[in-house]
TIMI-2910 file (N, C-alpha, C, CB; in pm, 1 decimal, decimal comma, always signed):
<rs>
+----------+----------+----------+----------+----------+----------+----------+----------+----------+----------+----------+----------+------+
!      n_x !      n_y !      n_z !     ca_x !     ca_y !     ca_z !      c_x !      c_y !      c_z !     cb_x !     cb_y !     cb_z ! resn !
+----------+----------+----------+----------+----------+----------+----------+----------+----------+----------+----------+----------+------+
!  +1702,9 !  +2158,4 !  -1215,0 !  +1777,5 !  +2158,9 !  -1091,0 !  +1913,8 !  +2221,8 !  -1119,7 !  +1791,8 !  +2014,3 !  -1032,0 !  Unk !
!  +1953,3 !  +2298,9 !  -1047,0 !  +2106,8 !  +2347,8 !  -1051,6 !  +2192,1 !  +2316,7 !   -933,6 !  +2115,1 !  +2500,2 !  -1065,8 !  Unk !
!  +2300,5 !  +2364,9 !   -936,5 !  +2449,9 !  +2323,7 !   -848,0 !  +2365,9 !  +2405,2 !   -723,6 !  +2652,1 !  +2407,8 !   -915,8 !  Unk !
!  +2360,7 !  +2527,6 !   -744,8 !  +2312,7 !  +2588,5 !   -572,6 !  +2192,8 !  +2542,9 !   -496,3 !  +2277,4 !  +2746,7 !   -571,3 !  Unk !
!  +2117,7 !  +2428,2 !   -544,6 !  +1996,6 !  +2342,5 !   -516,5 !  +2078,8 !  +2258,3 !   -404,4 !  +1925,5 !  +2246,7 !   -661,6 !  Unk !
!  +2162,9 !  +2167,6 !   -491,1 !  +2285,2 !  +2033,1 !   -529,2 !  +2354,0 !  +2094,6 !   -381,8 !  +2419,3 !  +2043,7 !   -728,4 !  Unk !
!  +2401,4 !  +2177,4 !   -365,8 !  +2530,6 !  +2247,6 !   -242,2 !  +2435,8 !  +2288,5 !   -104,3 !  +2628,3 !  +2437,5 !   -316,2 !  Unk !
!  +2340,2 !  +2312,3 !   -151,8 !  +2272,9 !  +2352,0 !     -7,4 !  +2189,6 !  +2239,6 !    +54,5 !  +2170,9 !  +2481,2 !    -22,2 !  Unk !
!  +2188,9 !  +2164,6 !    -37,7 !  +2113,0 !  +2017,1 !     +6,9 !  +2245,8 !  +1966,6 !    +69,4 !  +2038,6 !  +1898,4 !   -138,0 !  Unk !
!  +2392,9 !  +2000,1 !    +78,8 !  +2490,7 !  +1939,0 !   +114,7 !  +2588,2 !  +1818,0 !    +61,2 !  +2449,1 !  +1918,7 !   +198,2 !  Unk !
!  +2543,1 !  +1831,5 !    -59,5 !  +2632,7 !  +1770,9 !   -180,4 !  +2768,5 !  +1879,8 !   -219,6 !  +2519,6 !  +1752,8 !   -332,6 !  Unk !
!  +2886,8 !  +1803,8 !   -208,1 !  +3006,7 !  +1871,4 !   -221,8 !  +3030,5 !  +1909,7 !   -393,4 !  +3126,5 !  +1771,2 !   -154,2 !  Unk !
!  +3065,1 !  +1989,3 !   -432,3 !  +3073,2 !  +2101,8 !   -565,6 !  +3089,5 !  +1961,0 !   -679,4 !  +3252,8 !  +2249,1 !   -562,5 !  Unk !
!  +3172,6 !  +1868,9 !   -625,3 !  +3185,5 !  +1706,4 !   -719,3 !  +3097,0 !  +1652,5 !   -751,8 !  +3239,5 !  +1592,4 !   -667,2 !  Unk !
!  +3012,3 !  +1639,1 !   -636,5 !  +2949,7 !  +1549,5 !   -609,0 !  +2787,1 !  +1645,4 !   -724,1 !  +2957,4 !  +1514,7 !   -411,3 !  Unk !
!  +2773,9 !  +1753,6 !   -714,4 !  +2707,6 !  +1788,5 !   -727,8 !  +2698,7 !  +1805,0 !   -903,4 !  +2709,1 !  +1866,5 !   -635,9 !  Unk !
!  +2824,1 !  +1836,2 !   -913,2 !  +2821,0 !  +1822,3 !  -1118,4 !  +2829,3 !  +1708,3 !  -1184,3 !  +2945,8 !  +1887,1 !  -1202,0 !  Unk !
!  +2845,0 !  +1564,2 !  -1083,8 !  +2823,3 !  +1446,4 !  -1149,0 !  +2677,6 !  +1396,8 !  -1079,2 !  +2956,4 !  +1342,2 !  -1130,2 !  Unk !
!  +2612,9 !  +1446,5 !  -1026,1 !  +2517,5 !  +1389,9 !  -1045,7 !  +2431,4 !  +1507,7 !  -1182,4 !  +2451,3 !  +1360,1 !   -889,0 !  Unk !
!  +2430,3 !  +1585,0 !  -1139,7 !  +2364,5 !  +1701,1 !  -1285,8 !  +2418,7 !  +1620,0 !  -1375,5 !  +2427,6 !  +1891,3 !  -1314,8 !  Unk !
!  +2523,0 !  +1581,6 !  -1417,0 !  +2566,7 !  +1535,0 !  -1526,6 !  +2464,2 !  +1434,9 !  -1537,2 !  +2707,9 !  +1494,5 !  -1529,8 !  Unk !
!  +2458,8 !  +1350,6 !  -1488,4 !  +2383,1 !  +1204,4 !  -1474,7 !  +2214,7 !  +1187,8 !  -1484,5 !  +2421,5 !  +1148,2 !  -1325,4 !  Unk !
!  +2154,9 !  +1342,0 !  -1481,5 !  +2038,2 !  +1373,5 !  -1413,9 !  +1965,9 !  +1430,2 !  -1582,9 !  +2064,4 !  +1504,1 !  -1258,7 !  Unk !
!  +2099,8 !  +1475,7 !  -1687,8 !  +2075,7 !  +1541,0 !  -1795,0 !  +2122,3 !  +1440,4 !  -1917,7 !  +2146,4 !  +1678,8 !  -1785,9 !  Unk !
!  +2184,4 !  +1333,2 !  -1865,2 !  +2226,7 !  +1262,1 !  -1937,9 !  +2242,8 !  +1102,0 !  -1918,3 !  +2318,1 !  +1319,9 !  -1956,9 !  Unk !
!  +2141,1 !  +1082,3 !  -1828,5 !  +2124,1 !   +927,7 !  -1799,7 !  +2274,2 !   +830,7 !  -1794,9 !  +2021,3 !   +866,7 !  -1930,7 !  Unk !
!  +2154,7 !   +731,0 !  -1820,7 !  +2299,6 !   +620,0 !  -1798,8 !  +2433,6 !   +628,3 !  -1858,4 !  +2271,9 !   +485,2 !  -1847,8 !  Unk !
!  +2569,6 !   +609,5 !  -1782,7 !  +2695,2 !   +646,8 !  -1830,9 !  +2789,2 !   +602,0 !  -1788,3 !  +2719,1 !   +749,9 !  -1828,2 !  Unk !
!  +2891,5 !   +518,6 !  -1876,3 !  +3046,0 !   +483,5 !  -1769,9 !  +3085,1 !   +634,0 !  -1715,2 !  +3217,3 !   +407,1 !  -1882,6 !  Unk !
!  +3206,2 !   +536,4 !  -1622,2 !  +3263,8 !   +622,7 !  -1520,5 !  +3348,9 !   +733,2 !  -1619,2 !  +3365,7 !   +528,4 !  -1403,6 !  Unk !
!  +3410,6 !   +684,6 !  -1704,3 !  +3538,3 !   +714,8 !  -1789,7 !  +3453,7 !   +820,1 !  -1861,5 !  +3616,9 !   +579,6 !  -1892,6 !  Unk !
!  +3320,2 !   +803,3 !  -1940,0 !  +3268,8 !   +943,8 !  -2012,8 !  +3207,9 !  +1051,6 !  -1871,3 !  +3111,0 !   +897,2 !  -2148,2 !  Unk !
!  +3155,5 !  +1011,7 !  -1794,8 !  +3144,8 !  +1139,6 !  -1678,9 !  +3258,1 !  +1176,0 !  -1631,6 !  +3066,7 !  +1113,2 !  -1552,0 !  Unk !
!  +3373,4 !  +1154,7 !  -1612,3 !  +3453,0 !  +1206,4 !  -1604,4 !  +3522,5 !  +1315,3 !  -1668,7 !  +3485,0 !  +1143,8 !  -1594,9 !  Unk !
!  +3524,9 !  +1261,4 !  -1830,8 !  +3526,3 !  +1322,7 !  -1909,9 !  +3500,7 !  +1475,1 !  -1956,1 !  +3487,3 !  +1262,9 !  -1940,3 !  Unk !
!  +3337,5 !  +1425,9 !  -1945,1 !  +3227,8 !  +1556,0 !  -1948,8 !  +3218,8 !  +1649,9 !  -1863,5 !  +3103,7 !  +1524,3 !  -1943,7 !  Unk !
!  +3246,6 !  +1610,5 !  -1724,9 !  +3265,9 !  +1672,6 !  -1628,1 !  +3381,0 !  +1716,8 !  -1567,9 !  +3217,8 !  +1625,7 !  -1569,0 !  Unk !
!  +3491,9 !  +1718,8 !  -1645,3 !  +3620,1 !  +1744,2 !  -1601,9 !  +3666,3 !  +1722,0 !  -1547,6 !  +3654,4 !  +1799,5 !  -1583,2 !  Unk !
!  +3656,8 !  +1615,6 !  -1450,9 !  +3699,6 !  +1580,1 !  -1290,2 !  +3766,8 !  +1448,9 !  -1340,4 !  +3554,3 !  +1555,5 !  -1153,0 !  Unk !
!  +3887,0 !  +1442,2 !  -1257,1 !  +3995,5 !  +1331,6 !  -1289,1 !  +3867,8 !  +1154,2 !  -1276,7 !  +4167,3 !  +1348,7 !  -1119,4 !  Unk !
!  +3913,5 !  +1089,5 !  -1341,2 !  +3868,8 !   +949,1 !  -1357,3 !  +3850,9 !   +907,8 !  -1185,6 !  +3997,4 !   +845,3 !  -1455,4 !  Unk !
!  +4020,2 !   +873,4 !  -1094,0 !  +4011,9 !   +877,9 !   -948,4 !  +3896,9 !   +873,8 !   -898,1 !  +4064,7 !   +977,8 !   -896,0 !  Unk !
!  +3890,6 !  +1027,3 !   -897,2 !  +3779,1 !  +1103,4 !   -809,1 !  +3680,6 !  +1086,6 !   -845,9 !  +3776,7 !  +1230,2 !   -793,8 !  Unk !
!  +3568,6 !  +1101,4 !   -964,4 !  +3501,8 !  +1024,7 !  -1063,2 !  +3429,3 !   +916,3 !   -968,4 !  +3607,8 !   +961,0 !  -1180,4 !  Unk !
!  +3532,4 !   +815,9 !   -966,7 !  +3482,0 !   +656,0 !   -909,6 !  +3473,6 !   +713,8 !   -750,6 !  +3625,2 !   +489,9 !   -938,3 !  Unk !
!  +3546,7 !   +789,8 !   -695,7 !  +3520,1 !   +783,2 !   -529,2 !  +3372,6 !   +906,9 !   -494,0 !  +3706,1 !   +850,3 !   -428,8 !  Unk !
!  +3361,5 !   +967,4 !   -651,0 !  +3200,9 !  +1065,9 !   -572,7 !  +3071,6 !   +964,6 !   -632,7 !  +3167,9 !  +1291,7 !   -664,8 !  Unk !
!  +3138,2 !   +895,1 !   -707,3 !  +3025,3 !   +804,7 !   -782,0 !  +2953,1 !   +672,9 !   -628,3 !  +3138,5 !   +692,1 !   -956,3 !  Unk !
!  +3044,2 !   +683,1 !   -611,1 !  +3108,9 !   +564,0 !   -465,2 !  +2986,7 !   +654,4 !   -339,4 !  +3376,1 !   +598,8 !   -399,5 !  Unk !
!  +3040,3 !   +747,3 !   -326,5 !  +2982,1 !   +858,1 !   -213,1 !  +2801,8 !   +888,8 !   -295,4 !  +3120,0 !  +1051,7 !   -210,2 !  Unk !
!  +2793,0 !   +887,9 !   -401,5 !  +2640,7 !   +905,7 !   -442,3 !  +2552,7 !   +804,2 !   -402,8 !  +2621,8 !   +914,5 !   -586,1 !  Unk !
!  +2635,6 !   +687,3 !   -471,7 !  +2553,7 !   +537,2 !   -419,7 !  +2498,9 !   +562,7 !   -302,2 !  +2647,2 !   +398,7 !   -393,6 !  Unk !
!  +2642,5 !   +564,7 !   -272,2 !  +2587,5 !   +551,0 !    -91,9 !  +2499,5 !   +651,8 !    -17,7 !  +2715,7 !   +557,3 !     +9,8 !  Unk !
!  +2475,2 !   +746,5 !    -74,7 !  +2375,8 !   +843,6 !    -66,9 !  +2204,6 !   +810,6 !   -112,4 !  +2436,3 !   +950,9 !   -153,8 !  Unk !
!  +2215,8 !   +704,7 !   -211,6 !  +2122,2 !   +698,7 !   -267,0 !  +2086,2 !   +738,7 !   -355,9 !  +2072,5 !   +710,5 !   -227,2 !  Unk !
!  +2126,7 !   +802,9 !   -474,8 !  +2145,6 !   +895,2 !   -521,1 !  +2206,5 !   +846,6 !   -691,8 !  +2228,4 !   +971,6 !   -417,1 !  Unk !
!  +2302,6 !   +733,7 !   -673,0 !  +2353,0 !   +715,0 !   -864,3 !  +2297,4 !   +536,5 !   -786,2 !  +2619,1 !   +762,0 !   -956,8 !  Unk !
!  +2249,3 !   +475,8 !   -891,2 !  +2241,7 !   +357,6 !   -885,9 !  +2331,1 !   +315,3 !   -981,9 !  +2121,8 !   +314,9 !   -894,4 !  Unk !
!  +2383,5 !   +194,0 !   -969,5 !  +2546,7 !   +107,4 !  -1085,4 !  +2496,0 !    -38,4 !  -1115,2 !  +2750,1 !    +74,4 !   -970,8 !  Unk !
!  +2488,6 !    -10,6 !  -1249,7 !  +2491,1 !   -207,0 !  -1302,0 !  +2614,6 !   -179,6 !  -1379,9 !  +2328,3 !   -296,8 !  -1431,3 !  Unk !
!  +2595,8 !   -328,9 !  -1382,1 !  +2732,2 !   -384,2 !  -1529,0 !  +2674,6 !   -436,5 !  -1633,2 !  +2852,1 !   -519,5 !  -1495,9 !  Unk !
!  +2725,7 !   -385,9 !  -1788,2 !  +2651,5 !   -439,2 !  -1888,5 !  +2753,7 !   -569,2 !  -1953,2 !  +2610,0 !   -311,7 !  -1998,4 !  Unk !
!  +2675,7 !   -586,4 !  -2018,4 !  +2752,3 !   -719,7 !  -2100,4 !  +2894,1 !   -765,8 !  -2117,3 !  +2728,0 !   -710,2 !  -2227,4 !  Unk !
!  +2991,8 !   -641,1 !  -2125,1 !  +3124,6 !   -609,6 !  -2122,9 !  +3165,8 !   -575,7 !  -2037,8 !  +3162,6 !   -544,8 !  -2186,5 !  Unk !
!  +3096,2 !   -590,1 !  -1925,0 !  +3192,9 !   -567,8 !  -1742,0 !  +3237,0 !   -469,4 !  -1738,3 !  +3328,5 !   -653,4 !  -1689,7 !  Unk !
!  +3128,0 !   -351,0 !  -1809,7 !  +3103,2 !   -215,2 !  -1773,8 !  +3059,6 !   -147,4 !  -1671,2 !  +3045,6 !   -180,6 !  -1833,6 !  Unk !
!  +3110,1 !    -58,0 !  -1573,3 !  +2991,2 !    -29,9 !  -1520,6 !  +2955,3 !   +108,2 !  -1588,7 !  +2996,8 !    -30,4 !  -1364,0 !  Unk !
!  +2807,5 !    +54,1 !  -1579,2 !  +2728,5 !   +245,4 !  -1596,4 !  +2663,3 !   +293,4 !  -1470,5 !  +2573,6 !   +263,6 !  -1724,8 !  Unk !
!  +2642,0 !   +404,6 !  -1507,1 !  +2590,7 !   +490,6 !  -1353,5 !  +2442,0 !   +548,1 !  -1418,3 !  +2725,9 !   +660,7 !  -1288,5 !  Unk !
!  +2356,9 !   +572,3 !  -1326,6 !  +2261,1 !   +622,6 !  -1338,1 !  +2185,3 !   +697,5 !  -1245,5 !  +2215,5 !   +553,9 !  -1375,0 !  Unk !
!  +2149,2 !   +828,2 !  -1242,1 !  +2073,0 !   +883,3 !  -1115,2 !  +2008,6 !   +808,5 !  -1061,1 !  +1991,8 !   +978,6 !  -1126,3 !  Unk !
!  +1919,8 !   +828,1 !   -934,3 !  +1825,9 !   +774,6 !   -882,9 !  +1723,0 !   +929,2 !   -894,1 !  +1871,1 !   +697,5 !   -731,0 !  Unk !
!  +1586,5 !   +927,0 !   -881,8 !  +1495,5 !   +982,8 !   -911,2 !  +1514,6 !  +1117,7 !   -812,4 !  +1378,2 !   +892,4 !   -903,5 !  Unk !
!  +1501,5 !  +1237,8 !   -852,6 !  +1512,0 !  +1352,6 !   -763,4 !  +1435,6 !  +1335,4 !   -648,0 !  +1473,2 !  +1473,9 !   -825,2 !  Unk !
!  +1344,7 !  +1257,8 !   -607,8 !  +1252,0 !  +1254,5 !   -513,6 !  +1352,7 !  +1200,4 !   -403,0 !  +1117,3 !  +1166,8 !   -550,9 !  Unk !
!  +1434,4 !  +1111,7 !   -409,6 !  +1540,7 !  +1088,4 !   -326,0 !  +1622,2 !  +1180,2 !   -253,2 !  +1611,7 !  +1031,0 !   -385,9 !  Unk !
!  +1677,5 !  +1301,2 !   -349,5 !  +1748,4 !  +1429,3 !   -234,1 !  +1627,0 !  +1447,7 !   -168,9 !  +1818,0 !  +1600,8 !   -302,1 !  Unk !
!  +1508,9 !  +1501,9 !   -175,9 !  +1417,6 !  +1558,6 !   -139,1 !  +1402,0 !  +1443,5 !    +18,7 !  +1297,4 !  +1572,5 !   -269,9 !  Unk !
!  +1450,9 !  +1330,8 !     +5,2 !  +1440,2 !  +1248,1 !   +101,7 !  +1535,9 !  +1303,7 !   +203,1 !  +1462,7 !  +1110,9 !    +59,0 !  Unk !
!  +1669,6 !  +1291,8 !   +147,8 !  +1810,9 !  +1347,5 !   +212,4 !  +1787,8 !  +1494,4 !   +312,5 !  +1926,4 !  +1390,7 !    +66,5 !  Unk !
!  +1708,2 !  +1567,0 !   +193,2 !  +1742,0 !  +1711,1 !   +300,2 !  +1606,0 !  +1676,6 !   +399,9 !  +1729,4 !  +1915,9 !   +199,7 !  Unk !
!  +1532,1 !  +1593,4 !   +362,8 !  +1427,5 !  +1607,5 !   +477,6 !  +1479,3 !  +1537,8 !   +596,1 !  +1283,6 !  +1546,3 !   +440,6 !  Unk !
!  +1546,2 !  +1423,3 !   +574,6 !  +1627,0 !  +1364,0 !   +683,1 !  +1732,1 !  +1423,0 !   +745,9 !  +1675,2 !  +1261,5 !   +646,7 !  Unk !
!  +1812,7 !  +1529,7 !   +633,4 !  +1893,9 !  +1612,0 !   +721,0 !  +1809,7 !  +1774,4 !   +820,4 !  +2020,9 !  +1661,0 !   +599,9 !  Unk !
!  +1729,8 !  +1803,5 !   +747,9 !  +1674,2 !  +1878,4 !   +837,1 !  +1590,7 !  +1828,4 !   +943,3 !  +1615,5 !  +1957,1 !   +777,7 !  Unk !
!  +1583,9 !  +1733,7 !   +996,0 !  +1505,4 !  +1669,1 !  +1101,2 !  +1590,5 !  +1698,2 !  +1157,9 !  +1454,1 !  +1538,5 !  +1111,6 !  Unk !
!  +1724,6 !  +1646,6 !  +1151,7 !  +1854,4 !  +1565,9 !  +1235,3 !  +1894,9 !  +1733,3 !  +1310,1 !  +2023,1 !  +1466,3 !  +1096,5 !  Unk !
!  +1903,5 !  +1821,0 !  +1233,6 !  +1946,1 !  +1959,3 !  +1250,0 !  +1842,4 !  +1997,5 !  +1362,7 !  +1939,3 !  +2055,1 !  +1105,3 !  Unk !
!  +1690,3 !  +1988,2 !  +1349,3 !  +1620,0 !  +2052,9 !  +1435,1 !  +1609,8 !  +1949,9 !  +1553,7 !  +1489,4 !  +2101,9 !  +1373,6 !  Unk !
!  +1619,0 !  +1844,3 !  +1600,6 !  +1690,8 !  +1776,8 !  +1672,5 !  +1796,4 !  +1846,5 !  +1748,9 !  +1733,7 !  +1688,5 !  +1601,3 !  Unk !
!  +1958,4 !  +1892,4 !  +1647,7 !  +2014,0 !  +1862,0 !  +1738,5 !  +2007,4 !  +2075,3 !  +1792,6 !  +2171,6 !  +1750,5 !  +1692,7 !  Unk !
!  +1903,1 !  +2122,6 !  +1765,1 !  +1877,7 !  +2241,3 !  +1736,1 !  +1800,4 !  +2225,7 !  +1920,9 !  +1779,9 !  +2276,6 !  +1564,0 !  Unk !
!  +1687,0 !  +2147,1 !  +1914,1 !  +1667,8 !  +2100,9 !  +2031,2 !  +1754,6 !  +2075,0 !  +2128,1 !  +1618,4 !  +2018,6 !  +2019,1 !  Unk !
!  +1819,1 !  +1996,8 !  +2120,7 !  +1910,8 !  +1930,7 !  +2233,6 !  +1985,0 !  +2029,9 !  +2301,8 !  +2014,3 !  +1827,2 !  +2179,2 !  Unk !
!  +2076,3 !  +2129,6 !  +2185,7 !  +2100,2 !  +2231,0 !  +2237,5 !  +2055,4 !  +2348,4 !  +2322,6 !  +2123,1 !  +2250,6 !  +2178,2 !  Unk !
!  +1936,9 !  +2330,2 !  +2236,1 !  +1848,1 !  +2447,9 !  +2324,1 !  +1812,4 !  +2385,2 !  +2478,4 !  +1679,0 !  +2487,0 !  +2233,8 !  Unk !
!  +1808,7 !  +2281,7 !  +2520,4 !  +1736,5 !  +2240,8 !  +2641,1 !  +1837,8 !  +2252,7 !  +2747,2 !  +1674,2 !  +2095,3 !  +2633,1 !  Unk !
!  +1998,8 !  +2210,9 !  +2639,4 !  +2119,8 !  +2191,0 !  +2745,2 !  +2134,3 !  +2326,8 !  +2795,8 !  +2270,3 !  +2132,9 !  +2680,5 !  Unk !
!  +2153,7 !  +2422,2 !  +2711,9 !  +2219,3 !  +2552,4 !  +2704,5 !  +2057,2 !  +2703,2 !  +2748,0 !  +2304,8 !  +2554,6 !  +2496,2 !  Unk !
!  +1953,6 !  +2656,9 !  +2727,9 !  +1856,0 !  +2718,8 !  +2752,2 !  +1798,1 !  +2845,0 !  +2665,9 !  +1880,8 !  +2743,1 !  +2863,5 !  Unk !
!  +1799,5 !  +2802,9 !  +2569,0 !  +1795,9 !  +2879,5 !  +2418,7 !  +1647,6 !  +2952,4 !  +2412,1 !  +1813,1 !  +2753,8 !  +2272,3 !  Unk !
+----------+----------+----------+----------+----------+----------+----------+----------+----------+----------+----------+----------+------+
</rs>
């Protein structure tokens, strides 16, 4: 999988090199993806934050009140863009009926 997969599925350029990161390198604190990925610590925790919630990094805590991050299975975007391309031809519809396309 690459970044222009990651961006057209509608994952932002962040969002998209920490999950690759995560996808090539499994489970990981916040502090080494950051790292690896160059992106300030901050921001780090708020795309890690935005993946979850995507579905996308799942988070436990290990023994030392760590958290690690971990992808969720590629079959999941594949969920995302199918749900976003519904929503699109939808509102692809709506338009067309208002406006007479």
């Amino acid at each position: 999988m690459d970044e222009k997969i990651l961006n057209d599925a509608g994952l932002t350029l962040s969002q998209s090199k920490i999950y690759l990161y995560l996808l090539k390198n499994g489970l990981s604190p916040a502090k080494v993806i950051a790292s690896k990925t160059n992106t300030g610590r901050p921001l780090t925790y708020k795309v890690l934050r935005e993946l979850r919630l995507l579905g996308l990094v799942e988070e436990r805590n290990d023994i030392r009140k760590i958290s690690l991050f971990s992808p969720s299975h590629p079959e999941r975007l594949k969920q995302i863009i199918h749900r976003r391309k519904t929503t699109l031809d939808e509102a692809c519809k709506s338009f067309d009926s208002l406006y007479g396309g």
